[in-house]
C-alpha positions, 0 to 999 in steps of 0.5 A: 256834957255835949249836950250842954255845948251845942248851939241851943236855938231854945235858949236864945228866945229872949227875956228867958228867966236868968238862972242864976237859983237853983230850980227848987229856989225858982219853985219856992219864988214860984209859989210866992209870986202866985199868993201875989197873982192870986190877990191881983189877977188883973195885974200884968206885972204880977202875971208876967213875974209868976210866968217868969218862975214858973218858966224857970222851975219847968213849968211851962205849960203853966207859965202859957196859962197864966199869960193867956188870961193876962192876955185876955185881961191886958189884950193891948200891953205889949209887955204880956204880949211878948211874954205870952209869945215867949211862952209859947215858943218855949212849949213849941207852940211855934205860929201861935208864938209868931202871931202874938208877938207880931201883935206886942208891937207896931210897925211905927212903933217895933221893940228890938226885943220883940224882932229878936223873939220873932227871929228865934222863933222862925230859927226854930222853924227852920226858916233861917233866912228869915230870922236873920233878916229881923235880927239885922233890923233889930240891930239897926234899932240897937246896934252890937247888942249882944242879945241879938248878935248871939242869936245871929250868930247862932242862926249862922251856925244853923245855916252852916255859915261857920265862918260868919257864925264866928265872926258874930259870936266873937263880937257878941262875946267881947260885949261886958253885957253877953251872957256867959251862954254866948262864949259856951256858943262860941267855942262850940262854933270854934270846934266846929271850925277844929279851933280846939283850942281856942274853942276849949280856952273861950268855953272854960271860962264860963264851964268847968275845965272838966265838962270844956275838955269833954265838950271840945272832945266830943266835937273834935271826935265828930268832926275827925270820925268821917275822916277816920272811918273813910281812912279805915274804909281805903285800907281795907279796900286796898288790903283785899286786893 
């Protein structure tokens, strides 16, 4: 259950296949989108809608194959550019990521998308700064899209700015279009914040009431066990005295 509240970098790459099949569903879609890529292999739509399955059912080291040869047949569409980029972040393939998605578009012509993946891909890195900088032009071009204000937001907890991390996932929450993962990283920045409440009503209203009062546990156990280890450490100092 914990593991599932954290601020997930890997899940905000953009363009990431929804889940809403189950993954044996997503490999059944799989399967026939292939006979489709098969007959058309110079067909990028057909390329990038079986990557976009097989990513979804796991396989994603096959899902990096299939858009490298459409790369190599479509080397200018900057549709399969930026699936091949996504790709290959989601395998950790983290400057070559960087590399084609800087090639899916031009500086007179940027994609809002495209400077988001860029930014998760550096948040990945570790280069946090970075990231937030192509995220705020990204949002110059699309402005309170939640997309990008939640992976700003995220980008803000990973470089442990929890005040403005909030602010931005509370945004990006309110949005109709956000994600039910942006409310699940909202409250996980709120309980970092001990808003456990808060934290716990905002996250079960995408979780099940069981697995948000376990997740808001674990952080408000996190957060409180420093404190109670150093209390337990002045007692026993005091004591043997």
């Amino acid at each position: 259950a914990c593991a599932n509240s954290r601020p997930e970098v890997t899940g905000s790459i953009g363009s990431q296949p929804r889940t809403e099949l189950s993954a044996n569903e997503w490999r059944e879609q799989a399967e026939a989108l292939a006979e489709r890529y098969r007959s058309k292999p110079n067909d990028p739509e057909a390329a990038i809608a079986y990557a976009r399955a097989l990513r979804a059912s796991g396989q994603r080291a096959q899902a990096v194959a299939v858009l490298q040869q459409a790369s190599i047949r479509n080397p200018k569409d900057p549709a399969v550019l930026g699936a091949y980029g996504r790709a290959l972040a989601d395998v950790g393939r983290f400057n070559e990521a960087l590399d084609i998605l800087g090639k899916a578009h031009t500086p007179d012509q940027p994609d809002w998308r495209i400077l988001n993946a860029q930014g998760a891909v550096l948040d990945q890195m570790g280069k946090h700064t970075d990231a937030q900088r192509y995220y705020l032009t990204a949002l110059k071009m699309a402005p309170d899209e939640p997309a990008i204000l939640s992976n700003l937001g995220l980008s803000y907890a990973l470089s442990k700015n929890l005040e403005q991390a909030e602010a931005t996932l509370r945004k990006a929450a309110a949005d109709p279009r956000a994600e039910p993962k942006v409310r699940q990283n909202l409250g996980v920045v709120l309980a970092l914040r001990s808003k456990f409440d808060e934290a716990e009503q905002v996250t079960g209203s995408v979780l099940p009431p069981e697995q948000a009062q376990a997740n808001v546990a674990y952080f408000r156990d996190m957060i409180r066990g420093p404190a109670r280890n150093k209390d337990s450490g002045s007692r026993k100092t005091a004591s043997a005295g």
